[in-house]
N, C-alpha and C positions, 0 to 999 in steps of 0.2 A: 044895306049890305055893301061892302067893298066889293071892287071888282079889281084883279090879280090878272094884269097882263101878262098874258106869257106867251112869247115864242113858239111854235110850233116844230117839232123834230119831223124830218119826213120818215115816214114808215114804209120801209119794203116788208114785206112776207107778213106773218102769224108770231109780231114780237109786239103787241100791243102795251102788256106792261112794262117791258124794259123801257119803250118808247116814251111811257108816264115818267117813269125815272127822271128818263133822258131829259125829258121838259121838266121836272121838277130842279133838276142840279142844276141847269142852266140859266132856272129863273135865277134860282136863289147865287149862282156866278156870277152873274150881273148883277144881282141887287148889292151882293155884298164883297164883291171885287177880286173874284178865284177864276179862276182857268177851268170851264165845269168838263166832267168825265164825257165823253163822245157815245155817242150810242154804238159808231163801227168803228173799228179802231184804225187809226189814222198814226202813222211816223212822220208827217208833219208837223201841223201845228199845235198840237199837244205836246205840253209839259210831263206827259207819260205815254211816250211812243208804244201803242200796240196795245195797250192799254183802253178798255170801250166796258162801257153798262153789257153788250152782247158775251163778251169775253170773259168779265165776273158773274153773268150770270153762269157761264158753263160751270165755275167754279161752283156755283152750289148745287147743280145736279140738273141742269137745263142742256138738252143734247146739240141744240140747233142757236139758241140764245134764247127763248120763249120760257117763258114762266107758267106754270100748271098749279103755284099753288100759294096760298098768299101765306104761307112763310119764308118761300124761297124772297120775295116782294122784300118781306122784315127783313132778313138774313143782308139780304143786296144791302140796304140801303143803310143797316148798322155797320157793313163792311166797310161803306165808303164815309163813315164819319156822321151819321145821319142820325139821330135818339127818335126811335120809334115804340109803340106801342100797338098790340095788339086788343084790339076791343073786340067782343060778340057783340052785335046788336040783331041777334034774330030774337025777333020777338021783344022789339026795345025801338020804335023808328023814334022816340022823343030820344031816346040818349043816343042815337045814330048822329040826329037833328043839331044837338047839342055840341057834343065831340065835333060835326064839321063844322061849325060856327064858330068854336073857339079855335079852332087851329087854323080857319083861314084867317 
């Protein structure tokens, strides 16, 4: 199996998955040469001042930036350009298995 360096985003509060985001845009920033979305939003160094993964999350129904439900997760991460899919795997851990194998 590969192993998928990735950065770690520091997390204040109860935003664990925007936090996933946060380290997901940022790998894939670096691997493939983009400016990745902030997790708090920064009018510095971003190329979208004010603009953060916390702040699109408000956008889909998150009061604080935290995520309650793994569609808001989908909803995020199709906003920022991302092709996601949602899969059931209760009741299914070989196609759980499978689906994370092929997508890391």
């Amino acid at each position: 199996m590969q192993r998928i360096n990735i950065s770690p985003v520091e997390q204040i509060g109860h935003i664990c998955k925007p936090t996933a985001v946060a380290c997901l845009d940022a790998y894939y920033g670096h691997l493939l040469g983009y400016f990745p979305l902030l997790l708090h939003k920064s009018n510095s160094a971003s190329p979208f001042p004010g603009a953060s993964i916390r702040q699109i999350s408000k956008k889909f129904g998150s009061m604080q930036g935290e995520l309650l439900e793994v569609r808001q997760v989908h909803e995020i991460l199709n906003y920022i350009g991302y092709e996601t899919e949602e899969v059931n795997f209760i009741n299914n851990f070989q196609l759980f298995t499978k689906k994370k194998h092929r997508n890391l």
